[in-house]
Backbone as ProteinMPNN parsed JSONL, in Angstrom:
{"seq_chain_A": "XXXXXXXXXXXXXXXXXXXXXXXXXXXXXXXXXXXXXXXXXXXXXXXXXXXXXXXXXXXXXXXXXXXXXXXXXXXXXXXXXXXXXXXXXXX", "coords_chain_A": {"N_chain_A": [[0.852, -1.166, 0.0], [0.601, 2.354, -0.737], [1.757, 5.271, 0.841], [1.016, 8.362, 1.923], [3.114, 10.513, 3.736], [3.401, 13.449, 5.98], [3.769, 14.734, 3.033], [5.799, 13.012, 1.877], [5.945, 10.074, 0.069], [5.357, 6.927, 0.419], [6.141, 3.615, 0.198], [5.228, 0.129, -0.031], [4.231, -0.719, 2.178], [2.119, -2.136, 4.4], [-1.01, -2.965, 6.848], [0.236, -3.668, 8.835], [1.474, -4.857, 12.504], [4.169, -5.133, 12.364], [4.781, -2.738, 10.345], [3.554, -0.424, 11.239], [5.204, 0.037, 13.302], [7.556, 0.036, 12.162], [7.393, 2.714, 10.865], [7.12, 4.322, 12.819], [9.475, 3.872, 13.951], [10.553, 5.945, 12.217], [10.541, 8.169, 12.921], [7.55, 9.192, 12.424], [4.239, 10.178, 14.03], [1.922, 8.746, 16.041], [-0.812, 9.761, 15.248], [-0.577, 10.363, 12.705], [0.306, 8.677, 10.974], [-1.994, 6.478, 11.704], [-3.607, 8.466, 9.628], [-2.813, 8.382, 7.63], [-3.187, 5.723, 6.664], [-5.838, 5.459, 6.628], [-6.44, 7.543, 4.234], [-5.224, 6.135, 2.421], [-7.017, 3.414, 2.381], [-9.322, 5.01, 1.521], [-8.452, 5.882, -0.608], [-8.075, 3.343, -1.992], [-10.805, 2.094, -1.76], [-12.002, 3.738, -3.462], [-10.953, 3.575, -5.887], [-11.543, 0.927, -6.617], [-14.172, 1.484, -6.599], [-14.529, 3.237, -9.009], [-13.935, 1.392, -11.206], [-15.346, -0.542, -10.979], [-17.602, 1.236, -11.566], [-17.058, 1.841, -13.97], [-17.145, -0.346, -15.816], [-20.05, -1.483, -15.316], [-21.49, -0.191, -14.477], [-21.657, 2.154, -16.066], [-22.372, 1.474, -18.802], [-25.026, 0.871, -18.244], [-26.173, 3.373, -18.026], [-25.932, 4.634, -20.213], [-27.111, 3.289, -21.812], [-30.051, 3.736, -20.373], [-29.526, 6.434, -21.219], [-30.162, 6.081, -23.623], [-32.476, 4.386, -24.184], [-34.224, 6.179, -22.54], [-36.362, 5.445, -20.685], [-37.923, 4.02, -17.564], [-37.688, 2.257, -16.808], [-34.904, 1.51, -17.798], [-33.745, 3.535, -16.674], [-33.952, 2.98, -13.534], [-32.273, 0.126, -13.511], [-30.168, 1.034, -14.032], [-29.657, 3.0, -11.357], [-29.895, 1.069, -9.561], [-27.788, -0.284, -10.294], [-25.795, 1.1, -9.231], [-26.245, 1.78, -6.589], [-25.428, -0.877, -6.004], [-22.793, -1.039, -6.07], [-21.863, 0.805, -4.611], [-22.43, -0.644, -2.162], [-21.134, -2.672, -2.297], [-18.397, -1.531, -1.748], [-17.85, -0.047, 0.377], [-17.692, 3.174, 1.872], [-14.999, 3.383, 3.622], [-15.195, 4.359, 7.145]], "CA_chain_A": [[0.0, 0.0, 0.0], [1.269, 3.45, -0.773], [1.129, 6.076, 2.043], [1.054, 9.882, 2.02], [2.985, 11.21, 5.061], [4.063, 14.853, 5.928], [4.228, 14.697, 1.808], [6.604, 11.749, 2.269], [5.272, 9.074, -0.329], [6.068, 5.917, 0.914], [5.578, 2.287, -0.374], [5.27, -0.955, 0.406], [3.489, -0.536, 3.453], [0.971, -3.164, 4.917], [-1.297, -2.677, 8.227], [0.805, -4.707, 10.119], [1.995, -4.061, 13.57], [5.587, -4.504, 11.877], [4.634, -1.683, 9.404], [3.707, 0.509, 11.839], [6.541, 0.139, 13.706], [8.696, 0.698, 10.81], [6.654, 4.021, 10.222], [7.212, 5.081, 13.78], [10.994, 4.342, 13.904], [11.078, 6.721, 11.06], [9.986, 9.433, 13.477], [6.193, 9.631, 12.285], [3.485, 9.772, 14.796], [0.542, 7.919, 15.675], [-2.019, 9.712, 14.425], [-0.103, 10.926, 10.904], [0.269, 7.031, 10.725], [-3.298, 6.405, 11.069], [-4.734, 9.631, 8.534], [-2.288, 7.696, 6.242], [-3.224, 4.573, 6.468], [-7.176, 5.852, 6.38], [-6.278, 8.249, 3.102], [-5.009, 4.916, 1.82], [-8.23, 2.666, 2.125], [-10.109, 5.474, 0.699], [-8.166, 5.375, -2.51], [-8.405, 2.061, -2.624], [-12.317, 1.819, -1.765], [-12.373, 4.847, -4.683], [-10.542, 3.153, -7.459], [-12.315, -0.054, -6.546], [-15.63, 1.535, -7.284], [-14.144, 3.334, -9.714], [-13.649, 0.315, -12.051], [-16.682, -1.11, -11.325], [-18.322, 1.893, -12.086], [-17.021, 1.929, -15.792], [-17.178, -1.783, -16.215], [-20.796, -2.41, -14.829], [-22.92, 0.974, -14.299], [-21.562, 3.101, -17.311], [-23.069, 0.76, -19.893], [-26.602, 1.068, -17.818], [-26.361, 4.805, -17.876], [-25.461, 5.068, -21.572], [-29.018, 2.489, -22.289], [-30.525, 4.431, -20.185], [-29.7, 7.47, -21.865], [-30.8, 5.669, -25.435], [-34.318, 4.083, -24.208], [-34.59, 7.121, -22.17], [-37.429, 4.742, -20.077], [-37.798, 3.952, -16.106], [-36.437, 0.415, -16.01], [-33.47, 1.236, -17.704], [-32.697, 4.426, -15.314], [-33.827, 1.985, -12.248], [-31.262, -0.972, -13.46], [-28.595, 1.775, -13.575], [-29.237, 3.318, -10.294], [-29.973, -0.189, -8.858], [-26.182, -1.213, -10.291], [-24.626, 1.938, -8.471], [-25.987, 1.616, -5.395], [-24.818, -2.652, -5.577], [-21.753, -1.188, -5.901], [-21.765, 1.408, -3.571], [-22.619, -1.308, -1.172], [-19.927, -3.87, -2.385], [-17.361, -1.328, -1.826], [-18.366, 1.085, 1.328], [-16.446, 4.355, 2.092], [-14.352, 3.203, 5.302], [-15.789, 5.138, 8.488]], "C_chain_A": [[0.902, 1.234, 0.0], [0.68, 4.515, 0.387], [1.767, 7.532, 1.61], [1.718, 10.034, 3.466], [3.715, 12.413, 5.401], [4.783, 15.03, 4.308], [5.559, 14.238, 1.387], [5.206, 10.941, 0.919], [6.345, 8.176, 0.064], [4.983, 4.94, 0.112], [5.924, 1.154, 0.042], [5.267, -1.693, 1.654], [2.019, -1.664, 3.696], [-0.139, -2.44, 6.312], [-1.182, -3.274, 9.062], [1.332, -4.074, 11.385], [3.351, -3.575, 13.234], [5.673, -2.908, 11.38], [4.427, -0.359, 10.063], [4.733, 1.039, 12.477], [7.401, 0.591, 13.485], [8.765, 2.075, 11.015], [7.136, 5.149, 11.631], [8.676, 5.357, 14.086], [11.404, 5.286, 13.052], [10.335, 7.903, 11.944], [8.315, 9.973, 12.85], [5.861, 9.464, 13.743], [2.244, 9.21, 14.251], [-0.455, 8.457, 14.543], [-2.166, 10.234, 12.974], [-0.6, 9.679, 10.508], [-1.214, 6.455, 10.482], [-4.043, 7.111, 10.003], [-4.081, 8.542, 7.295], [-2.675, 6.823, 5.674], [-5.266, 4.915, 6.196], [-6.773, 6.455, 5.091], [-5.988, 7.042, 1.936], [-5.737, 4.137, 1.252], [-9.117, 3.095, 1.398], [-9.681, 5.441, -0.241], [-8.203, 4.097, -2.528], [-9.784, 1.24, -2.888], [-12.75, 2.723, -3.638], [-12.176, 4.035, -6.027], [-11.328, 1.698, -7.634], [-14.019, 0.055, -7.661], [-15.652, 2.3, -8.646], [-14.767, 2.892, -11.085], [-15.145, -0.3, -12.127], [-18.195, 0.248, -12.123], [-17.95, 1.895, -13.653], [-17.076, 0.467, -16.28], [-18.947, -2.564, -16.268], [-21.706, -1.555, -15.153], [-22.873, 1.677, -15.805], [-22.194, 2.944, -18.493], [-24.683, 0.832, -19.701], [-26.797, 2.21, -18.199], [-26.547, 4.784, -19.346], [-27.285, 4.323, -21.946], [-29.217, 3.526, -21.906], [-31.166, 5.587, -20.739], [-30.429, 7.45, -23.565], [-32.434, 5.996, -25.099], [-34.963, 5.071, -23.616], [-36.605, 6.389, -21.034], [-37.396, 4.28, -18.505], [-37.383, 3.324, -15.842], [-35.317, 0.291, -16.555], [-33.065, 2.451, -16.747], [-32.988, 3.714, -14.173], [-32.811, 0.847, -12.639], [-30.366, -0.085, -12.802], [-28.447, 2.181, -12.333], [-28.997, 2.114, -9.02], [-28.362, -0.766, -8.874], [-25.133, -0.125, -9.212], [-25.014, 1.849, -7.204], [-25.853, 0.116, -4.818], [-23.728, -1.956, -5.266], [-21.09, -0.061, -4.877], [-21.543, 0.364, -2.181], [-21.74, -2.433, -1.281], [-18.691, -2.718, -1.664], [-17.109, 0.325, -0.71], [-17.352, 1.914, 1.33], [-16.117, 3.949, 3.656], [-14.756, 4.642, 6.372], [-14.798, 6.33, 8.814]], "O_chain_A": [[1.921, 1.199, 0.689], [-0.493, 4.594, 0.751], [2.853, 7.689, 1.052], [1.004, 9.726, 4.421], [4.884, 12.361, 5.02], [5.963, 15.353, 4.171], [6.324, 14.901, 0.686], [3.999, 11.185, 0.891], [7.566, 8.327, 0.106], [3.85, 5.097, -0.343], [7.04, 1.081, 0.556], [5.859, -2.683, 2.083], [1.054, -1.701, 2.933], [0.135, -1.288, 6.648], [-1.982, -3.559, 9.953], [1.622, -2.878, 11.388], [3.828, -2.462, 13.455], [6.412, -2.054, 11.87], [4.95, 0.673, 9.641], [5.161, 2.186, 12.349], [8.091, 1.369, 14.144], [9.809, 2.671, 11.281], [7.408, 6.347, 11.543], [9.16, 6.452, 14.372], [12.606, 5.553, 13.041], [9.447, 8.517, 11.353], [8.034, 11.17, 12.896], [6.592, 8.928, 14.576], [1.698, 9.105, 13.153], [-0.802, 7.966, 13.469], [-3.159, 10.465, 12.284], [-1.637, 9.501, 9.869], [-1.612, 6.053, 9.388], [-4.999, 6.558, 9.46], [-4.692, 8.056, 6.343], [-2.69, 6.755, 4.445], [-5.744, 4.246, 5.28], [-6.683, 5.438, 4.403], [-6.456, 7.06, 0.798], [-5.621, 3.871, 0.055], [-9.792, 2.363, 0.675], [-10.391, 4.938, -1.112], [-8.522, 3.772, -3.672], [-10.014, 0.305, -3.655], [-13.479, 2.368, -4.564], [-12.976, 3.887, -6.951], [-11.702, 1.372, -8.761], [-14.604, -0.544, -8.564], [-16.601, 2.118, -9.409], [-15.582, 3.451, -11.817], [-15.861, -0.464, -13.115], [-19.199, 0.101, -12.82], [-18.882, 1.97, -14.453], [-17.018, 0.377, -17.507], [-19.246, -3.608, -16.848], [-22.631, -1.824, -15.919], [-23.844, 1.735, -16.559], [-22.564, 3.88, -19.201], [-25.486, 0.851, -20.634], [-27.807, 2.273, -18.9], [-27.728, 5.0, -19.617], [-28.315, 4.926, -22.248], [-28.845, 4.491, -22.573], [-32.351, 5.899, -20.853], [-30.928, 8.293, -24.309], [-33.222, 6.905, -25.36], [-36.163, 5.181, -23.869], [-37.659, 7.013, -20.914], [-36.188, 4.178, -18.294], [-36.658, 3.281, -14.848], [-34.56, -0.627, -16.238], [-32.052, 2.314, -16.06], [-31.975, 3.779, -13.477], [-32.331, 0.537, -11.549], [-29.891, -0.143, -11.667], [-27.348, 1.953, -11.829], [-28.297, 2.154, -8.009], [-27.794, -1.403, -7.986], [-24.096, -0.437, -8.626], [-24.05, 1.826, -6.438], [-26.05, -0.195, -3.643], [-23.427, -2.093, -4.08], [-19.935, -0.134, -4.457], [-20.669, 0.552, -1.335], [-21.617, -3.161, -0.297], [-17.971, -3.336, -0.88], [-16.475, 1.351, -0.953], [-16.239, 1.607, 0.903], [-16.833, 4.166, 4.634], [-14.477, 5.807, 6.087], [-15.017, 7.07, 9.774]]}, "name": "protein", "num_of_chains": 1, "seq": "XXXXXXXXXXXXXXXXXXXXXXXXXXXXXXXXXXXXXXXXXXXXXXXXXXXXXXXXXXXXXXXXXXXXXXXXXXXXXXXXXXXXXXXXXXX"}
């Protein structure tokens, strides 16, 4: 996992206790260490849905936009909020 810290990119970072460890012998603190490791999950929840959004929903939307009719804009919103829900925004 790549981490942002005091505009430090770092890589090849896990959420292991090691990793933290690491992070802290390198003079970070805790709670940089955590925003990082949170800033992290969200790009990875993002690009997740991302992908699925151009792979799954984008093709609904585009019908949609053809048949211009209710059950294709309900599939599409029905596929974005699956994938909303496959791929939650971490707390």
């Amino acid at each position: 996992m790549d981490l942002l810290i005091d505009g430090r990119h770092l890589s090849g970072f896990g959420c292991s206790d090691d990793d933290r460890q690491q992070l802290r012998s390198m003079g970070f603190a805790e709670v940089k260490i955590d925003a990082a490791f949170a800033g992290a999950r969200l790009a990875q929840v993002l690009e997740k849905r991302k992908a699925a959004y151009r792979e799954e929903s984008d093709p609904l939307f585009i019908e949609w936009q053809y048949e211009n009719d209710s059950a294709s804009e309900q599939a599409w919103r029905d596929k974005v909020a699956e994938i909303k829900a496959r791929y939650p925004l971490p707390e």
